[in-house]
C-alpha positions in Angstrom: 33.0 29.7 42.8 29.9 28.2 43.6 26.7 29.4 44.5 26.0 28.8 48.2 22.3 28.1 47.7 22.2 25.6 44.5 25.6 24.5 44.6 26.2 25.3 40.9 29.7 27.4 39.3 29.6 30.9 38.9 31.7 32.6 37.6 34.0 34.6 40.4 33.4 38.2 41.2 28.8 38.0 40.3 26.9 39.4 43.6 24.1 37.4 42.4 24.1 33.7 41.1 22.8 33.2 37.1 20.9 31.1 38.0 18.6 30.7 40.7 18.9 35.0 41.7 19.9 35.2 44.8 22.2 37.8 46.0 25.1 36.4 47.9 25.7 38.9 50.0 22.0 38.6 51.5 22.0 34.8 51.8 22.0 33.4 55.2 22.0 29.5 55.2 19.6 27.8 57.1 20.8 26.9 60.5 20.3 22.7 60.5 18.3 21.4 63.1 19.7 19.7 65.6 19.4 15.8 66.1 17.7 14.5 68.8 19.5 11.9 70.6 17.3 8.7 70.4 16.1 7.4 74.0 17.1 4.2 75.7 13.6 2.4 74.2 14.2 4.1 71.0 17.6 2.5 70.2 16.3 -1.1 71.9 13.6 -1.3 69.4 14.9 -0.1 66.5 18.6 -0.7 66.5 19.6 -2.8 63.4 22.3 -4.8 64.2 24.6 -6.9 61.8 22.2 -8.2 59.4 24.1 -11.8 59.2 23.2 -14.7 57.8 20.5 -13.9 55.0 19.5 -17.1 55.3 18.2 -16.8 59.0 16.6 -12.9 57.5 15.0 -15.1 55.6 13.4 -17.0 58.3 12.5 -14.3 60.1 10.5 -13.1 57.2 9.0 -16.4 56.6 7.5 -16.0 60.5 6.5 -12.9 59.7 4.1 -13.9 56.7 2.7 -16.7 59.6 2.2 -14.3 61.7 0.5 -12.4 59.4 -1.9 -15.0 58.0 -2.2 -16.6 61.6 -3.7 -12.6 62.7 -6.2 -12.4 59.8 -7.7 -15.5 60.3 -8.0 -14.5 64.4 -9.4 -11.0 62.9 -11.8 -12.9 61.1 -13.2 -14.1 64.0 -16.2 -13.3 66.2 -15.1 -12.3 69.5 -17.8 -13.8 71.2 -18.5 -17.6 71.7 -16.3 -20.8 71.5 -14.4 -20.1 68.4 -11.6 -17.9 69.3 -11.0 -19.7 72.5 -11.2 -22.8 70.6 -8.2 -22.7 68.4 -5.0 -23.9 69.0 -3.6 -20.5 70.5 -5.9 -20.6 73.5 -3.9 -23.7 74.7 -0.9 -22.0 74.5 -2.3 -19.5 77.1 -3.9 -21.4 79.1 -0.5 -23.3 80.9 0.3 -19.8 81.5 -3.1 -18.5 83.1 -3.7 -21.7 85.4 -0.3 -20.8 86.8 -1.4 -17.1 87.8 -4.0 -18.6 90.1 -1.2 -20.5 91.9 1.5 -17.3 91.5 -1.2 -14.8 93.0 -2.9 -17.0 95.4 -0.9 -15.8 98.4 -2.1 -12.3 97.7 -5.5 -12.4 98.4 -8.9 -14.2 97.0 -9.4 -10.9 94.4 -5.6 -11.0 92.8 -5.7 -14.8 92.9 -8.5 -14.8 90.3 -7.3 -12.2 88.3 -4.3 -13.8 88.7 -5.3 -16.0 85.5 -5.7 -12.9 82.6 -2.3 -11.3 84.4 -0.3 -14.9 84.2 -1.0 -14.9 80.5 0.1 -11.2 80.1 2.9 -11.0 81.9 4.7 -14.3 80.4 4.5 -12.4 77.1 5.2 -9.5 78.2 8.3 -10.6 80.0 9.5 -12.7 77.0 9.2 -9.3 74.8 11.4 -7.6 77.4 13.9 -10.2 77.9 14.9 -9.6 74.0 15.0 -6.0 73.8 17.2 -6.6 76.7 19.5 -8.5 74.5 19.3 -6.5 71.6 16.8 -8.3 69.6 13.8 -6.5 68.4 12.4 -9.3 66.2 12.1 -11.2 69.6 10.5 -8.3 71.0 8.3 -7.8 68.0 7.0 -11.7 68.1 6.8 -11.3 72.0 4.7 -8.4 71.7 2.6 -9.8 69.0 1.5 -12.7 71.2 1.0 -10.6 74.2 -1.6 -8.5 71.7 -3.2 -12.5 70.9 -3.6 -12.7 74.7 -5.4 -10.1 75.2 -7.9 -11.3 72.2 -8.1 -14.4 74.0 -9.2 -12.7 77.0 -12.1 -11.1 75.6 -14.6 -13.9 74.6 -14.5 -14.8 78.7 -15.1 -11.0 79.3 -18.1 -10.9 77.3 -19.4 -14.1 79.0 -19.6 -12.8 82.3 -23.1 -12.4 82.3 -24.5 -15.4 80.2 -22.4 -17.9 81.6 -22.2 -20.3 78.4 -18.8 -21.0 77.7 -16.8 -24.1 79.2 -14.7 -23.5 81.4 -11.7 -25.8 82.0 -13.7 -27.8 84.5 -15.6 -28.9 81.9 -18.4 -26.9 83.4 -20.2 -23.5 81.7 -20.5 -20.9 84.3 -24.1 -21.4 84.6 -23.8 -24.2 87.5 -19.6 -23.3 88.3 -20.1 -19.8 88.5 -17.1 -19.1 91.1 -14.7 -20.8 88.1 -16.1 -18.1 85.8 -12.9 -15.6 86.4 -14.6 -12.8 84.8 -18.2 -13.1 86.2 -16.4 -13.4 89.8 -14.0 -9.8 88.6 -16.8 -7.8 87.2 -19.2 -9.2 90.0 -17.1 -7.5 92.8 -16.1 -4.5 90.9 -19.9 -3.6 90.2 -19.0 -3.6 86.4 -20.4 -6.7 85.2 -22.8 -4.6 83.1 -20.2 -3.9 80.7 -19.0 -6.7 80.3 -19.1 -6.7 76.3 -17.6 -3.2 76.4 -14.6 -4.5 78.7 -14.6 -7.4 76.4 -14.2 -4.9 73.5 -11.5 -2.8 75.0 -9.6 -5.5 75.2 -9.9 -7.2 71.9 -9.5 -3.6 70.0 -6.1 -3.6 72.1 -5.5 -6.4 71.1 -5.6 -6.3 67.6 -4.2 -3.2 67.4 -0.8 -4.4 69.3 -0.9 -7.3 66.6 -0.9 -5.3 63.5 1.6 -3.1 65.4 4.3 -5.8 66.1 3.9 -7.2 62.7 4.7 -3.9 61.4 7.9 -3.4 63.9 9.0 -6.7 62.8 8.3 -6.1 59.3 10.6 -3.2 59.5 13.1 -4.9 61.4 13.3 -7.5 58.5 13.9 -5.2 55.8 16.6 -3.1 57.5 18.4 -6.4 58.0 17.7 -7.7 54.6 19.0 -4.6 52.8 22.5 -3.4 51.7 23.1 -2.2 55.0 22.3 -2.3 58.6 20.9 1.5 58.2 21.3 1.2 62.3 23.8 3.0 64.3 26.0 1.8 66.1 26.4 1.9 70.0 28.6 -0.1 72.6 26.9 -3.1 73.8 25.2 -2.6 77.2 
């Protein structure tokens, strides 16, 4: 026989085991808790499909390191002035916010300027959900990681509501085209424009933080794939 509580032989007929005491007729196992089914969100972002190709792991991992040194060096920067707006991630936005002038114009002089900051949100935003759609949370993970770059690249304009110094794509500062300062126009009409720096903050803290976050769910994405296993479970394709 074995003991019920360390698993080791005993000799048949004891009422206590040798060797860690207890009395068998007084142990009660403890019940096991019961799993908790993961949600629908859970299982998008952290299912761990076939891991495949090691070769395209590989890759993966390679764009995570980028990633990685690509969101120190925007950490590094100040959040005010030219510098974050000036690298070459800013032009990727921009495409993106000049087009959410034009998508929200119809819906009124307010939403057509903040049309800009949600044009360059909601593209990756959308991209992040169109792969966890599919099943691919490394896609998510990079489409979530520039979404969090976005909203850094929002915050230098944020905090240059008030002093107007930054160019603006018109080749202007707000100082003398004030109505193409988005933000000085937002936090004008919304009687907020005194916390502009603190807006700006908010939304460079968020951010960063949603950064560091996708590098970490893509980091863990990587390793499941690259390990002996998928360590996933499985489920029938939606």
């Amino acid at each position: 026989m074995f003991c019920p509580r360390c698993q080791k032989p005993q000799d048949d007929g004891l009422e206590e085991c040798v060797h860690c005491g207890v009395v068998f007729s007084r142990y009660r196992p403890r019940p096991r808790p019961e799993e908790r089914e993961p949600s629908w969100l859970e299982e998008r972002m952290f299912h761990i499909g076939p891991s495949g190709d090691r070769g395209l792991v590989a890759v993966r991992g390679a764009f995570l390191v980028l990633l990685g040194i690509v969101t120190l060096w925007v950490l590094l920067l100040p959040m005010q002035g030219p510098r974050l707006i000036g690298s070459f991630l800013h032009w990727i936005d921009l495409p993106f916010h000049e087009a959410g002038h034009v998508v929200f114009s119809p819906l009124g002089t307010f939403l057509q300027i903040l049309g800009g900051t949600l044009g360059q949100l909601l593209v990756p935003l959308l991209v992040a959900g169109v792969f966890l759609k599919q099943d691919n949370p490394f896609g998510a993970s990079a489409g979530a990681w520039w979404l969090g770059q976005s909203l850094m690249d929002c915050a230098p304009y944020i905090a240059d509501a008030r002093v107007r110094q930054l160019l603006l794509t018109t080749g202007e500062t707000g100082q003398t085209d004030w109505e193409g300062h988005d933000w000085f126009q937002l936090l004008s009409r919304t009687g907020l424009l005194l916390h502009d720096v603190r807006i700006a903050r908010l939304f460079w803290l968020a951010g960063a933080g949603l950064m560091l976050a996708a590098l970490a769910w893509g980091g863990y994405i990587v390793w499941k794939q690259w390990g002996p296993g998928t360590g996933g479970t499985e489920r029938a394709p939606s």
